[in-house]
Each structure stands twice: as structure tokens, then as C-alpha cells.
C-alpha positions in Angstrom: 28.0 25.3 -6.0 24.8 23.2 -6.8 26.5 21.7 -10.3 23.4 21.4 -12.8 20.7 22.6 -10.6 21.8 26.0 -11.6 20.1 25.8 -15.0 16.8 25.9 -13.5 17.4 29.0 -11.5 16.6 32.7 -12.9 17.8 35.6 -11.6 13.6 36.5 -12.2 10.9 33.8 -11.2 8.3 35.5 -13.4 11.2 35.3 -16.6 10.1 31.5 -17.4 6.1 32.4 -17.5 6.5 35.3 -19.7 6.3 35.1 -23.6 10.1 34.3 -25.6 11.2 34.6 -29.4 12.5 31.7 -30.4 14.6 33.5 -33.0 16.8 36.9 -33.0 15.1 38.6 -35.8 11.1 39.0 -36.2 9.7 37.4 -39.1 8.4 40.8 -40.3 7.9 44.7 -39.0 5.2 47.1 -39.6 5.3 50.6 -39.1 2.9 51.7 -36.1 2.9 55.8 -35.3 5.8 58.3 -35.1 9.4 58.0 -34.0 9.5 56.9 -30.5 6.6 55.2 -29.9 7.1 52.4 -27.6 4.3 50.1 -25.9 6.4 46.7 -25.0 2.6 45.1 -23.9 2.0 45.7 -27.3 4.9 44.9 -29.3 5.8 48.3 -30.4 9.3 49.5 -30.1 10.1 52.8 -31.6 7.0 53.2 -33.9 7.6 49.7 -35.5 5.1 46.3 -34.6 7.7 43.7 -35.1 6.0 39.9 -34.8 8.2 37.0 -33.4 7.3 33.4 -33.0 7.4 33.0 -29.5 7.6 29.4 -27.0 3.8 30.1 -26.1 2.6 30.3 -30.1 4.6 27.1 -30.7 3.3 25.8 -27.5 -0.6 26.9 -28.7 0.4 24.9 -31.8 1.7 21.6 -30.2 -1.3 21.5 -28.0 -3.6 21.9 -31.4 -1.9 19.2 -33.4 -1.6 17.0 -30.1 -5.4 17.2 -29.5 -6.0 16.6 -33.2 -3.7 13.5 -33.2 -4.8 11.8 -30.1 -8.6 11.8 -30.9 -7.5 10.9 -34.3 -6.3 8.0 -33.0 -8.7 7.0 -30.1 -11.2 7.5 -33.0 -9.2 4.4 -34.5 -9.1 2.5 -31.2 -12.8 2.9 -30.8 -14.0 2.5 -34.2 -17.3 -0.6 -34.5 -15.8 -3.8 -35.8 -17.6 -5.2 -38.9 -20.7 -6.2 -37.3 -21.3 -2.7 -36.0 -20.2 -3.4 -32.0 -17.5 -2.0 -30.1 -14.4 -4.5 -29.6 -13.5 -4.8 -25.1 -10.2 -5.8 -26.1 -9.4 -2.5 -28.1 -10.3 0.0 -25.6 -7.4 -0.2 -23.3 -6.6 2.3 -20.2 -5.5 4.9 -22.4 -8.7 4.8 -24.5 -11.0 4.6 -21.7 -9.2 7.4 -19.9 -10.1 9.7 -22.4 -12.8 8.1 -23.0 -14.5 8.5 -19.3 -13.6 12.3 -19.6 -15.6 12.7 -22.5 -18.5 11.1 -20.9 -18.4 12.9 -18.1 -17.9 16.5 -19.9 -21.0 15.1 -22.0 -23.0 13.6 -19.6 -22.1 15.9 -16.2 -21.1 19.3 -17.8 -23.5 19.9 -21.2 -26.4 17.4 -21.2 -27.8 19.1 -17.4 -27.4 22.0 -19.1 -28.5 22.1 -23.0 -30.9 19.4 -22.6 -31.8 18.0 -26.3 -28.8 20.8 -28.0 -25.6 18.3 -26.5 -25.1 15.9 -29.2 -25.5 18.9 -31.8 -22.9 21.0 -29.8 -20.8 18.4 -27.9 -18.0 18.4 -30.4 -17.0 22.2 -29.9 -17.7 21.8 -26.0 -15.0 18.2 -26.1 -13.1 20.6 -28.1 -12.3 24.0 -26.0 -11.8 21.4 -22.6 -9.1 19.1 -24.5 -7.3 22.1 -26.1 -7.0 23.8 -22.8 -6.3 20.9 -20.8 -4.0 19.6 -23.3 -2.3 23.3 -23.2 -2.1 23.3 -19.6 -0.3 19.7 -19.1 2.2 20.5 -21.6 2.9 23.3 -19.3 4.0 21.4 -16.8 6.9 19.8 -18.6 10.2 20.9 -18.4 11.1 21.1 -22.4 13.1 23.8 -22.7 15.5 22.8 -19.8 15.5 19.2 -21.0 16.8 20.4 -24.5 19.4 22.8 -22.5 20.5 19.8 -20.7 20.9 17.7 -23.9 22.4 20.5 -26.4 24.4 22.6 -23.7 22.3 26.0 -25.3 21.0 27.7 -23.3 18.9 29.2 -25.9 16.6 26.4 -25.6 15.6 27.1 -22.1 12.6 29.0 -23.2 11.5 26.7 -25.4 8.0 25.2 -23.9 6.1 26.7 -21.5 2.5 27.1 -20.7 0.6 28.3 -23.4 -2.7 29.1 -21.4 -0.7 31.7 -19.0 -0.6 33.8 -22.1 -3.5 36.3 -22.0 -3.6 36.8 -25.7 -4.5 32.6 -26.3 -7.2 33.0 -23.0 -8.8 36.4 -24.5 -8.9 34.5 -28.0 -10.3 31.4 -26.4 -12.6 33.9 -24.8 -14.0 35.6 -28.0 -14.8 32.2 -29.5 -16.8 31.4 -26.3 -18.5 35.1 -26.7 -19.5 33.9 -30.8 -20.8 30.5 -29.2 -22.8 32.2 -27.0 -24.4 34.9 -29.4 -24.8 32.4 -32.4 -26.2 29.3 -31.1 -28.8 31.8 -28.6 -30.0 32.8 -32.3 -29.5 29.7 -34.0 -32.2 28.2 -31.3 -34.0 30.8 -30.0 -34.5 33.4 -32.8 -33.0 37.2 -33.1 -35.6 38.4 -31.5 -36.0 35.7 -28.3 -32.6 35.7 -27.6 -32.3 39.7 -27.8 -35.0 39.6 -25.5 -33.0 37.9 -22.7 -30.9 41.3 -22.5 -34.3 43.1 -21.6 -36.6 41.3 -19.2 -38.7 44.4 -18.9 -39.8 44.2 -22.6 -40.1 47.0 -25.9 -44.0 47.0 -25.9 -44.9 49.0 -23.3 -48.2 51.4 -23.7 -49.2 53.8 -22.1 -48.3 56.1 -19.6 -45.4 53.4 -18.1 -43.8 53.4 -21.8 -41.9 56.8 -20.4 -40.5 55.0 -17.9 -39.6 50.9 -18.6 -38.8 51.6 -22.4 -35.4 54.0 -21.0 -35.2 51.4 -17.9 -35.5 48.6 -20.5 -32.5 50.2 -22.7 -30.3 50.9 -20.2 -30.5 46.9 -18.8 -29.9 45.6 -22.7 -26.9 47.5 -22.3 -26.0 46.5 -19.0 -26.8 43.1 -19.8 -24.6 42.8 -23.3 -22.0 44.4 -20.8 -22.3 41.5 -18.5 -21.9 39.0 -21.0 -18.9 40.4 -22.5 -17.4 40.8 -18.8 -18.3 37.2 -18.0 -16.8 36.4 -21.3 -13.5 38.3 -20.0 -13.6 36.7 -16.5 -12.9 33.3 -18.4 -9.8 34.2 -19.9 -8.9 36.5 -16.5 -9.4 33.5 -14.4 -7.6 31.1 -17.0 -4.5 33.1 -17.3 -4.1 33.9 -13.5 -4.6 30.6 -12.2 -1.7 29.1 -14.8 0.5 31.9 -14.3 -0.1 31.8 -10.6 0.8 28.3 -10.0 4.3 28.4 -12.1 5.1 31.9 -10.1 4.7 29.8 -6.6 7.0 26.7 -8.3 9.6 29.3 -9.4 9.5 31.3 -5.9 10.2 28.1 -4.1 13.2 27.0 -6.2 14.9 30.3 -5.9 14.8 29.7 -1.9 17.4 27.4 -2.9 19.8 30.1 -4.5 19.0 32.3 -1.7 19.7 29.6 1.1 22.9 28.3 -1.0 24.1 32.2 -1.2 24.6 32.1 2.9 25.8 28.6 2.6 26.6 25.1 0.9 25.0 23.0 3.5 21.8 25.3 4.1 21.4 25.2 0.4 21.1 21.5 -0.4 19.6 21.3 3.0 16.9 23.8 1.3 17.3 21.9 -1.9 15.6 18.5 -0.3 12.9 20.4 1.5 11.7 22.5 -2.4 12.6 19.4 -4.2 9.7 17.6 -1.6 7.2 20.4 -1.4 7.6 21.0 -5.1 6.4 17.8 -5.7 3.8 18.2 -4.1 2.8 21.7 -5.4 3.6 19.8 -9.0 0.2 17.2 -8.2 -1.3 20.4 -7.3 -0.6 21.7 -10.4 -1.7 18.8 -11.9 -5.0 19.0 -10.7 -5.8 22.9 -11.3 -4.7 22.4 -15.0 -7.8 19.5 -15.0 -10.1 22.3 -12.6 -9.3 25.0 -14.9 -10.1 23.3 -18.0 -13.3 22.1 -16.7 -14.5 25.5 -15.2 -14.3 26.7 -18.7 -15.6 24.3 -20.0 -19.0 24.7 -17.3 -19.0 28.1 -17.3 -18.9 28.6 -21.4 -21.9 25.4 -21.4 -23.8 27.7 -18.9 -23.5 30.8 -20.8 -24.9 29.2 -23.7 -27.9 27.4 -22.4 -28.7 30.6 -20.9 -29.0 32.1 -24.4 -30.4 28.9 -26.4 -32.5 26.7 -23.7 -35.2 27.6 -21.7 -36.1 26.1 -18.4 -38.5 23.6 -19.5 -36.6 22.6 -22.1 -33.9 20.6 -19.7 -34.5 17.1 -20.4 -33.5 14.8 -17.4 -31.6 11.7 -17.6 -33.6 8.7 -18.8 -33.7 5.6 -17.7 -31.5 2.7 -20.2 -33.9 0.6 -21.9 -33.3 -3.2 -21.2 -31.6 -3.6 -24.9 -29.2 -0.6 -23.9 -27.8 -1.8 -20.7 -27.2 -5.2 -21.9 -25.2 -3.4 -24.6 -23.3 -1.5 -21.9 -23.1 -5.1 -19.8 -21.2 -6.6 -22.8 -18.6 -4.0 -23.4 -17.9 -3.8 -19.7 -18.4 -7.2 -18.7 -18.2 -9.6 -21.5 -17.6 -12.7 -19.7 -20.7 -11.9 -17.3 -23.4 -12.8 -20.1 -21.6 -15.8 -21.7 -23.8 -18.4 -19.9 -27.1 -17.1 -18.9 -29.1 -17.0 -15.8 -30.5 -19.9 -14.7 
């Protein structure tokens, strides 16, 4: 009724977010309680763990090796020339695209926040907001039913997908944020400084009060590591609704189609042209929350760890450019400008 439109309808809008084996038989089964156990969210059917490759673990991969490769190359692109300065003419719009991002997750994001500790930690900062936002781009793209449409399988439909709308990658992505925070607060501060961030009441107490704000001190280290761990949870929470979220909406809207085109032929292509516009537009929305989510990460993981590792005098503000360094900055962005000099 709507020719090949139909492959990108489900009879279930939530069946192209959740995770798929990309193969009929799991790689391997472990045995996991008695006869009968079954926890699907877990894996377990009938007391056995059986582990598939699924779209969102190829996915996770795709977006590791594509972030690997593409600053692997830009390091290329941007690599000094002989006599140690950048060549203009090999940082084209691609390069500097990347290139202003990293700048601004640098300069906007960490540096406010860790003061003198950026340049030592930048790398795993540039790292978690690529990898996310790389995972949540490759979302958007329609691999699985551009490979249905080539082959005429329709076991390729689930191929793709959004690998950050997986809690599993968010919670892991989560944990490494969680060992971030804990190792660099001792790294910088010490065991015993950082530890005392957990209890701003203090352990040396005397006298008479030591009754009183040693308990009251115990129970806010706990409460504290708790909020840490829950802030560290709300990261991958937020992550995985927000992705999931936006993919439910796109998936709601095309199956007005089905439902219009079910009452009949004219209402449903006259449906058809109204999603088709509005899910364009939700698809630039989409396109924007997958650059907002990776940043809030990204903020909210460099604020976790400068409240750990840096203490409040220890922000250094931005300084000024000496003379020398801005007519660096003039020649890569305006080369022609200091050919001939002032009169």
C-alpha cells in the first residue's frame, strides 16, 4: 500500500532501540542456577547465560575504531611542518571542525574547571565526549535498513543502531567516570585530603562534642560516597533516556503513517508528507541532543573531578596572549594579514 516505506515500519516502535543478535546461535553458554531460571534483563533463559554479539556491541565498536581513526588522521592533517609551525593550507573545514570542538571542550568545559590539571587530563576528557558523540551520531543513521534495502534481508534491519541507548555501555561509561573521579582526587590531593571531602565535619574531634560529630561525621562519609556513586549513575540514567527517548518519538511518529494508511490510502500518504516534514525536523533535533548529551557528560564528569582534585584557589583564570603568541595565532588564521607590515 505504501511500496517500500513498509520496511521502516514495526509492528513495535520500541523493537528498533532495543538490543539484537546479529547471529542465531550465542557464541557461548554458561550455566547460571537451577532448571528454570529465567531473567531476560539479564540474559538468563532457563538457568543458562548465553552471550550474543548484538547491533549495539558492534555499534560500541565502530564508534571506538571510528574515533581512533579520525584523530589518527587529524593528528596527520595537523602535524608541524619541518620548521616546527602549523601549515593554513592543511587544516581544512573538516580539521578545523574538530578542531574548534576540542578547543572549546578544553578551553570552556575542563580548563574553568581543573585549573593547571587540563593539559595532564585533557586526553581522557577529549576522549569520553568524542566516543559518545561519535556513538550517538552513528545512531542516527539508518544502516540496517539501508543494507535491507540493498540485500532484500531483512535480517539486516537491526544491524546499527544507537549504541549509547544501551544502559549496559552508559553504566560502563559511568564506572570509568566513578575511577576518574576517585583516582585523580588521590592522585592530587592525597588519601587522606580527598577522603576528607566525604566528611566536612572532620575525625578529630575532642572532647565532649566527639560523642556527637564523630557518628554525625560517619554517617555524611557515607551519605556522601552515596552521592557520588548516584551522581555517577545519573550520567549514564540521563545518557541512556535521552537517546532512547528521542528514537521512541521518531518511531511513534512513523507508525502514524501505518495507522492513518490502515483507514485509508489517501490519509496515509497524506500522513506520510506531514511525518516525513516533522521528522525532519525532529531528526536536527536529534542532531543537536546527540552534541548536548555528549557535552553534559563531558561537564558534569570535569565537575566531579575538580570537586575531588582542585580546590578553590587553585582555579587559574584565563591569561592574557603574550604579544609573540597572538601573532602566532594571527599567522595561522590570517596569513596574508602580516605579509606587509604596518606602516
Amino acid at each position: 500500500m505504501l511500496g517500500p516505506t513498509m520496511i521502516f515500519g514495526a509492528a513495535n516502535p520500541v523493537d528498533h532501540v532495543l538490543p539484537h543478535a546479529l547471529h542465531a546461535e550465542p557464541l557461548f553458554r554458561i550455566p547460571v542456577g537451577g532448571e528454570g531460571t529465567d531473567i531476560p534483563l539479564l540474559g538468563i533463559r532457563d538457568g543458562h547465560y548465553s552471550f550474543y554479539f548484538t547491533n549495539h556491541m558492534m555499534m560500541t565498536a565502530v564508534a571506538g575504531v571510528l574515533t581512533i581513526l579520525v584523530f589518527w588522521w587529524l593528528a596527520r592533517k595537523l602535524r608541524p611542518a619541518a620548521h616546527g609551525d602549523l601549515v593554513p593550507e592543511r587544516r581544512g573545514r573538516f580539521t578545523q571542525l574538530f578542531e574548534t570542538m576540542a578547543v572549546f571542550v578544553r578551553d570552556e568545559v575542563a580548563r574553568p574547571n581543573l585549573g593547571h590539571l587540563t593539559d595532564k587530563y585533557i586526553p581522557y576528557i577529549w576522549t569520553i565526549f568524542f566516543f559518545i558523540l561519535f556513538a550517538n551520531l552513528m545512531g542516527l543513521l539508518p544502516i540496517g535498513y539501508i543494507l535491507q534495502l540493498v540485500t532484500g534481508d531483512v535480517h539486516f534491519s537491526h544491524w546499527g543502531g544507537t549504541a549509547t541507548s544501551n544502559l549496559a555501555l552508559n553504566i560502563v561509561l559511568a564506572i570509568a567516570s566513578f575511577i576518574a573521579i576517585v583516582v585523580i582526587g588521590v592522585r592530587e590531593s592525597g588519601i587522606g585530603p580527598f577522603l576528607g571531602h566525604f566528611n566536612p565535619v572532620g575525625w578529630t574531634h575532642t572532647g565532649a562534642d566527639r560523642f556527637i560529630m564523630i557518628p554525625i561525621g560517619a554517617m555524611l562519609f557515607v551519605l556522601e560516597w552515596m552521592g557520588l556513586i548516584i551522581k555517577c549513575t545519573v550520567l549514564a540514567m540521563r545518557l541512556f533516556g535521552t537517546m532512547m527517548a528521542g528514537h521512541l518519538v521518531i518511531a511513534a511518529f512513523v507508525m502514524l503513517i501505518f495507522s492513518a494508511a490502515s483507514v485509508s490510502d489517501v490519509l496515509g500518504y497524506g500522513t506520510g508528507v506531514a511525518v516525513v516534514l516533522g521528522g525532519t525536523l525532529l531528526m536536527l533535533l536529534e542532531l543537536f541532543i546527540c552534541l548536548l548529551q555528549a557535552f553534559i557528560f563531558t561537564f558534569l564528569t570535569v565537575l566531579f573531578i575538580s570537586s575531588g582534585a582542585v580546590h578553590e584557589h587553585e582555579h587559574e583564570p584565563h591569561e592574557a596572549m603574550s604579544d609573540e603568541s597572538q601573532m602566532d595565532v594571527d599567522k595561522l588564521t590570517h596569513p596574508a594579514s602580516l605579509a606587509t607590515p604596518p606602516a
